[in-house]
MIPAKOL-836295 format. One record per residue: x, y, z of N, C-alpha, C in turn. Coordinates in nm, 4 decimals. Example, Ala and Ser with C-alpha at 12.3 -4.5 7.8 and 13.67 -1.06 7.14 Angstrom:
! MIPAKOL-836295
+----------+----------+----------+----------+----------+----------+----------+----------+----------+
:       nX :       nY :       nZ :      caX :      caY :      caZ :       cX :       cY :       cZ :
+----------+----------+----------+----------+----------+----------+----------+----------+----------+
:   1.3190 :  -0.5690 :   0.7800 :   1.2300 :  -0.4500 :   0.7800 :   1.3200 :  -0.3300 :   0.7800 :
:   1.2850 :  -0.2250 :   0.7080 :   1.3670 :  -0.1060 :   0.7140 :   1.2900 :   0.0030 :   0.7870 :
+----------+----------+----------+----------+----------+----------+----------+----------+----------+
! end
This chain:
! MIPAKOL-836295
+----------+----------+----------+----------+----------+----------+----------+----------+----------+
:       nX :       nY :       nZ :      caX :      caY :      caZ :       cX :       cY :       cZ :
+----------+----------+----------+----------+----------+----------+----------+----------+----------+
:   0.0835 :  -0.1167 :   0.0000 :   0.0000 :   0.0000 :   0.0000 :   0.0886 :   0.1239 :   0.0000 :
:   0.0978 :   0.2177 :  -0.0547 :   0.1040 :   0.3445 :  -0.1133 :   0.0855 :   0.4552 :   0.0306 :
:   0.1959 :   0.4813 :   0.0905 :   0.1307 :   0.5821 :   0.1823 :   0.1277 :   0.6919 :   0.1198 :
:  -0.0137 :   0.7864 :   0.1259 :  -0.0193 :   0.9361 :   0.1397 :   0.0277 :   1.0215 :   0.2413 :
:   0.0533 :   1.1154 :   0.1360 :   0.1690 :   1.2700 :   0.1321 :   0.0607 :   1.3736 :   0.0781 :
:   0.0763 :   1.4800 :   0.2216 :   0.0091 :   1.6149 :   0.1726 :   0.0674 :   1.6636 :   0.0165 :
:  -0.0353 :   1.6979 :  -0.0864 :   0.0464 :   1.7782 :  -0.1697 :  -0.0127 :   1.9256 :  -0.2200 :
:   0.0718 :   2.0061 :  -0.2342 :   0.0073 :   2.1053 :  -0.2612 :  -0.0715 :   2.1645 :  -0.3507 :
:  -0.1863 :   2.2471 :  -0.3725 :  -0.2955 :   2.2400 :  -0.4825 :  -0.3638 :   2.3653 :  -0.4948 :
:  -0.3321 :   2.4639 :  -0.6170 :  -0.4088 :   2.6074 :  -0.5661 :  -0.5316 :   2.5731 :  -0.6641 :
:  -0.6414 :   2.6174 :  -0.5910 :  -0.7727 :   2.5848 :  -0.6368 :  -0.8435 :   2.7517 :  -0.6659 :
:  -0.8960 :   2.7975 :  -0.7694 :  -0.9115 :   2.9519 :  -0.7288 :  -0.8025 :   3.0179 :  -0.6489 :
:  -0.6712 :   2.9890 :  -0.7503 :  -0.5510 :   3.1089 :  -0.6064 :  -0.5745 :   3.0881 :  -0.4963 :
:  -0.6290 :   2.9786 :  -0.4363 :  -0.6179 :   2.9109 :  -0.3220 :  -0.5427 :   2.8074 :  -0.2375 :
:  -0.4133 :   2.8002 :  -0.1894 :  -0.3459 :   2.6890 :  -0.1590 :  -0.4241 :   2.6224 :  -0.0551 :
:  -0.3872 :   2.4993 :  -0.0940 :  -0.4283 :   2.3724 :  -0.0049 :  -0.3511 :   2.2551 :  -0.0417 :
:  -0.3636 :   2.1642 :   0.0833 :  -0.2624 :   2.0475 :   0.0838 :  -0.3405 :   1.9184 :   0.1069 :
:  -0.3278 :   1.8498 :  -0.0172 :  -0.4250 :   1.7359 :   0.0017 :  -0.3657 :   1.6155 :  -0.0221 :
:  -0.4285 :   1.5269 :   0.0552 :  -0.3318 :   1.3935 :   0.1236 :  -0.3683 :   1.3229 :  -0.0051 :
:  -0.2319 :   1.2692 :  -0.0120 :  -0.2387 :   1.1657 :  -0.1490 :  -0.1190 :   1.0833 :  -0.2242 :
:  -0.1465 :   0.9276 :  -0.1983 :  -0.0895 :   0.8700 :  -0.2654 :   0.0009 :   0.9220 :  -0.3500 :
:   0.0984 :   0.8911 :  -0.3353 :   0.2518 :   0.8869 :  -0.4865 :   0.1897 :   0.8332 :  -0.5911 :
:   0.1614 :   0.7507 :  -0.6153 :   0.0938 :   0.6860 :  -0.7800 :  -0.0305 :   0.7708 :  -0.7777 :
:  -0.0847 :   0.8404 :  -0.7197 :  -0.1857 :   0.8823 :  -0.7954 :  -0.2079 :   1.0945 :  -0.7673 :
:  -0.0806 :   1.1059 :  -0.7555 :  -0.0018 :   1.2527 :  -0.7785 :  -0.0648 :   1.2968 :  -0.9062 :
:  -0.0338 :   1.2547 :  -1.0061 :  -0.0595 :   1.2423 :  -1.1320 :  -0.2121 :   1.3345 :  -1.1724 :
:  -0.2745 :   1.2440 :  -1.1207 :  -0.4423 :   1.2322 :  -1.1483 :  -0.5036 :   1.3637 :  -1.0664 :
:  -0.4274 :   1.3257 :  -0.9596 :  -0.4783 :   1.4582 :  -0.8552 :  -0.4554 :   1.6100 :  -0.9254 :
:  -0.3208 :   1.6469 :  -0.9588 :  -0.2986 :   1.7447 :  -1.0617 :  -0.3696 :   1.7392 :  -1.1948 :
:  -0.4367 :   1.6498 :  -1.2553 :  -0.5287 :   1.6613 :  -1.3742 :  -0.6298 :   1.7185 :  -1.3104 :
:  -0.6941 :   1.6750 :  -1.1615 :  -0.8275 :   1.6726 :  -1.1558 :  -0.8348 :   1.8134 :  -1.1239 :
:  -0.7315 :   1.8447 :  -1.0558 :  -0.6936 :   1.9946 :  -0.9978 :  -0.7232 :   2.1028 :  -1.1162 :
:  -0.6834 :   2.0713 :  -1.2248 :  -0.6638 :   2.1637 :  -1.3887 :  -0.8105 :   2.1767 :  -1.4062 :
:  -0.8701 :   2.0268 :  -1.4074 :  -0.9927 :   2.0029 :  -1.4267 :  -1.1084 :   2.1439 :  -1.4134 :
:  -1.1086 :   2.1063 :  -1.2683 :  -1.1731 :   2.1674 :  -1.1501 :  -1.1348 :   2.3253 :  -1.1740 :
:  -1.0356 :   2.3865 :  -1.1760 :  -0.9837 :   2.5402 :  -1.2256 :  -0.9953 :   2.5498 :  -1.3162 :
:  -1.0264 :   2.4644 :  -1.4285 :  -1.1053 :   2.5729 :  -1.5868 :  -1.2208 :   2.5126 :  -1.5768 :
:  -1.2942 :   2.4527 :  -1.4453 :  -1.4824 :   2.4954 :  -1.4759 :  -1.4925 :   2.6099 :  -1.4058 :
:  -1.3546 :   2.6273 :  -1.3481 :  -1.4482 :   2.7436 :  -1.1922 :  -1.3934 :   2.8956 :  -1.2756 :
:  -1.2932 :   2.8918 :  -1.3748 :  -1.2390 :   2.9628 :  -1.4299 :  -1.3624 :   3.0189 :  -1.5568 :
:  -1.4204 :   2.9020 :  -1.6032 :  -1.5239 :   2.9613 :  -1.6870 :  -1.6599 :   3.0028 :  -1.6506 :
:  -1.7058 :   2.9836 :  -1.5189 :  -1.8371 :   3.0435 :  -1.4122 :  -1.7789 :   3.1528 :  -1.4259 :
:  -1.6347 :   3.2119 :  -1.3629 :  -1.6263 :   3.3412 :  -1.3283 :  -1.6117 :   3.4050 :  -1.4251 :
:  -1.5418 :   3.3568 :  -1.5360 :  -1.5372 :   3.4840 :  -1.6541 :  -1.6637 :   3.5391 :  -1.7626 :
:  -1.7406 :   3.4438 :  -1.7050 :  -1.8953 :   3.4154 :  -1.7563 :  -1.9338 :   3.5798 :  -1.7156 :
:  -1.8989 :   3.6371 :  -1.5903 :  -1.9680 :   3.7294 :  -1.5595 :  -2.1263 :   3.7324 :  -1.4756 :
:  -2.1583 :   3.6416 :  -1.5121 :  -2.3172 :   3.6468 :  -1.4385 :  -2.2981 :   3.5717 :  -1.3042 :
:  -2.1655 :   3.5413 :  -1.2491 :  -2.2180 :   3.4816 :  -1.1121 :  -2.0426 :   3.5546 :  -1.0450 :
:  -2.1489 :   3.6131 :  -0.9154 :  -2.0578 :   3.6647 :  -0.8436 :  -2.0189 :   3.6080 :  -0.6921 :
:  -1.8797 :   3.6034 :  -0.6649 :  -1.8650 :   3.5566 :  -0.5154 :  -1.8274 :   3.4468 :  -0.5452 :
:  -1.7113 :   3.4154 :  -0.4659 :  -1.6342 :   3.2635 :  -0.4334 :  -1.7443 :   3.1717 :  -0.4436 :
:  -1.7891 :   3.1603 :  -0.3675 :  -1.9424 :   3.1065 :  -0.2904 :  -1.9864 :   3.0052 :  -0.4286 :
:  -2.0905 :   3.1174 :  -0.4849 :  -2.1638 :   3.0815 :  -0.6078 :  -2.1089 :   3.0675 :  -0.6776 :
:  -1.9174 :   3.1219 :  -0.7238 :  -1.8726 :   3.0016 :  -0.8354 :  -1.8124 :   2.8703 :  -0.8447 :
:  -1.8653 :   2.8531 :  -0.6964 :  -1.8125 :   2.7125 :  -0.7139 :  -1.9515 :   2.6276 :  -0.6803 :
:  -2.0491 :   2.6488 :  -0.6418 :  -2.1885 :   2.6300 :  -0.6709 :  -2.2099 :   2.6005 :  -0.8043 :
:  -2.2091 :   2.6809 :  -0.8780 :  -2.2395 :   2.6857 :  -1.0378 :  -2.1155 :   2.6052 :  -1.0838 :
:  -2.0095 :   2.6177 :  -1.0813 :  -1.9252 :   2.5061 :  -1.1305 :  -1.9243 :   2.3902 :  -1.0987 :
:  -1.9285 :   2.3195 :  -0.9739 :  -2.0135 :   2.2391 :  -0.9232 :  -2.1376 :   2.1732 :  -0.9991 :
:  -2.2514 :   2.2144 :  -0.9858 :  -2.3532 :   2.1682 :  -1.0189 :  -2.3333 :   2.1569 :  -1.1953 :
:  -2.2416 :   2.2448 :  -1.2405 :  -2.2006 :   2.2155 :  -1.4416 :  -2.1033 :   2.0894 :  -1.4316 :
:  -2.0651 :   2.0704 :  -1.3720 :  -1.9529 :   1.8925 :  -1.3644 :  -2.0732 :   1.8305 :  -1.3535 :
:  -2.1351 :   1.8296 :  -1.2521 :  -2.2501 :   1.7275 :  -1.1995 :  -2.3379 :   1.7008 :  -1.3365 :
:  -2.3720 :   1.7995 :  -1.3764 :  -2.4619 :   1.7661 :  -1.5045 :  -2.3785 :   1.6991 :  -1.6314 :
:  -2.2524 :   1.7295 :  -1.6461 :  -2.1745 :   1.6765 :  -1.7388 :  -2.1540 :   1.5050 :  -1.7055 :
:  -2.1549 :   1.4536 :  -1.6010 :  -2.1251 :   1.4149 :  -1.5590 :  -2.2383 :   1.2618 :  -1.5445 :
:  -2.3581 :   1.3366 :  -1.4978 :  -2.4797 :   1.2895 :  -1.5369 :  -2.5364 :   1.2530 :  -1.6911 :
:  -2.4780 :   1.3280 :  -1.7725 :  -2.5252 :   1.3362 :  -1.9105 :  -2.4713 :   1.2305 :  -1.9833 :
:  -2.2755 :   1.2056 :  -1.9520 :  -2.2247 :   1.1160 :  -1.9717 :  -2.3052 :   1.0044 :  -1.9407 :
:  -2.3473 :   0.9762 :  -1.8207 :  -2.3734 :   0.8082 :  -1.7764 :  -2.5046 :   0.8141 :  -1.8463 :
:  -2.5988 :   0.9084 :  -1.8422 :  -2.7226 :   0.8347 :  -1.9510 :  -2.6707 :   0.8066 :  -2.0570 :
:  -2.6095 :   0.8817 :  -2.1448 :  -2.5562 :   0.8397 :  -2.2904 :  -2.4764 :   0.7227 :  -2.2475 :
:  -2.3537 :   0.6602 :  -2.1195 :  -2.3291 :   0.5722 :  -2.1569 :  -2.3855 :   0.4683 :  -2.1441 :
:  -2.5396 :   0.4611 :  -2.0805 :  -2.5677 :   0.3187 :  -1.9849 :  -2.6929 :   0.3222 :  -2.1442 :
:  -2.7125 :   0.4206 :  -2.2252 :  -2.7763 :   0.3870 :  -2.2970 :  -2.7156 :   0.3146 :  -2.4651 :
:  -2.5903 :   0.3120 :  -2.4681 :  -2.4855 :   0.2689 :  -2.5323 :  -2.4745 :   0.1268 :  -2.4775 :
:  -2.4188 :   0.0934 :  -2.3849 :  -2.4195 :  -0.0037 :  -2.3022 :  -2.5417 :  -0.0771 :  -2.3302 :
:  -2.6568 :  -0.0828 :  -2.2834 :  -2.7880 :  -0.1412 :  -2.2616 :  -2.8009 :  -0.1798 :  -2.4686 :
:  -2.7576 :  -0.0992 :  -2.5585 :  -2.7921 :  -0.1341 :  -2.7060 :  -2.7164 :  -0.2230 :  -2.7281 :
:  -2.5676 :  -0.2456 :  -2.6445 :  -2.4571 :  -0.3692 :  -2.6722 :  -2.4781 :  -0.4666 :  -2.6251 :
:  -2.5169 :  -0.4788 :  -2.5008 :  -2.5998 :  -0.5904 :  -2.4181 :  -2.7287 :  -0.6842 :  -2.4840 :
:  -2.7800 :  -0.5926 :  -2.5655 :  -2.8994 :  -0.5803 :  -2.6402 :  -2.8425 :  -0.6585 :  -2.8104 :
:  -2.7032 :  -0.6561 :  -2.8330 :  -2.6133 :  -0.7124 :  -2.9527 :  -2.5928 :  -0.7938 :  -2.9386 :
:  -2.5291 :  -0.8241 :  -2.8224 :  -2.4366 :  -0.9608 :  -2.7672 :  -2.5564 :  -1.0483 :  -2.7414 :
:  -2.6434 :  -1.0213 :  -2.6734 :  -2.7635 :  -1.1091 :  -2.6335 :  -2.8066 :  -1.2171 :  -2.7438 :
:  -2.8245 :  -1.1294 :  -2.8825 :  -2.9038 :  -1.1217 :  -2.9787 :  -2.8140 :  -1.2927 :  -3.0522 :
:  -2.6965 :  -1.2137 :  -3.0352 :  -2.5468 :  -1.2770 :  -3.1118 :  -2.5555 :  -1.4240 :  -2.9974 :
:  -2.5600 :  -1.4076 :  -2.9201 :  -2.5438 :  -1.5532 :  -2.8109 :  -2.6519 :  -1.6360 :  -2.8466 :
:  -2.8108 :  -1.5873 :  -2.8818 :  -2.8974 :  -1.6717 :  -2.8703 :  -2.9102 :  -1.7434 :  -3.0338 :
:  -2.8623 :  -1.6803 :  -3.1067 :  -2.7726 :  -1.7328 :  -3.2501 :  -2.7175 :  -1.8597 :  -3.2537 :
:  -2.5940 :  -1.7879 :  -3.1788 :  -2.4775 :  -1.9139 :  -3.1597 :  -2.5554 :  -2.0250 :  -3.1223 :
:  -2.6076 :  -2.0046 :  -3.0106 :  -2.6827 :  -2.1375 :  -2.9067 :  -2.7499 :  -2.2426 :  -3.0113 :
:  -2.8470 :  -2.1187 :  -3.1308 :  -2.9624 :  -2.2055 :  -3.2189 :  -2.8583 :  -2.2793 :  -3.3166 :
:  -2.7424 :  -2.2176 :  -3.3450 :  -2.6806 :  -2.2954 :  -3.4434 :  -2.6170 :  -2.4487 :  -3.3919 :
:  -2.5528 :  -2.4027 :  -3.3061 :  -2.5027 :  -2.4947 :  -3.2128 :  -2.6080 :  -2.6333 :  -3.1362 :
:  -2.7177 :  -2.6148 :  -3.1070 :  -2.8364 :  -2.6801 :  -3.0623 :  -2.8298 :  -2.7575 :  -3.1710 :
:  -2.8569 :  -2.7055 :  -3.3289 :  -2.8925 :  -2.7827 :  -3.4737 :  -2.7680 :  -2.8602 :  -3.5187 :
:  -2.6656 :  -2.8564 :  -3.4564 :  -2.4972 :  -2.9166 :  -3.4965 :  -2.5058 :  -2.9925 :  -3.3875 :
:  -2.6057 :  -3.0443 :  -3.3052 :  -2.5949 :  -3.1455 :  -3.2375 :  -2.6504 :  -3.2329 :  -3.2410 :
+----------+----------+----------+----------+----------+----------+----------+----------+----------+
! end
């Protein structure tokens, strides 16, 4: 196991030190970038003012992205499930008649 190490992280020109695994340093600094160009595009948006509410509104715009992804993927998913099914009960009939 991987012990975690504070590392450092400015969020909105904000430092903070967040505990975290060596192998996954990496990810943490993506998610960090991530996270500072949604909160970066609430504020330059202009219509929402205060620390507060841009991370409210940036917030709740991941969440929906986020949400939007898993319907589109579980509805992708559910049409392949829906392939393979189709494709197995095939095989089975061919296979049943080759016996």
């Amino acid at each position: 196991m991987t012990q975690s190490k504070p590392v450092p992280v400015s969020i909105l020109d904000r430092e903070y030190l967040i505990s975290c695994p060596e192998d996954e340093r990496e990810q943490l600094h993506g998610v960090v970038d991530f996270v500072n160009d949604k909160l970066q595009e609430v504020k330059t948006s202009g219509s929402v003012i205060g620390t507060e509410r841009i991370i409210i509104m940036a917030t709740l715009n991941i969440a929906n992205e986020l949400l939007a992804y898993k319907r589109k993927n579980k509805n992708y998913t559910e049409s392949v499930d829906s392939v393979v099914k189709r494709l197995q009960t095939k095989i089975d009939g061919v296979l049943t008649r080759n016996e």
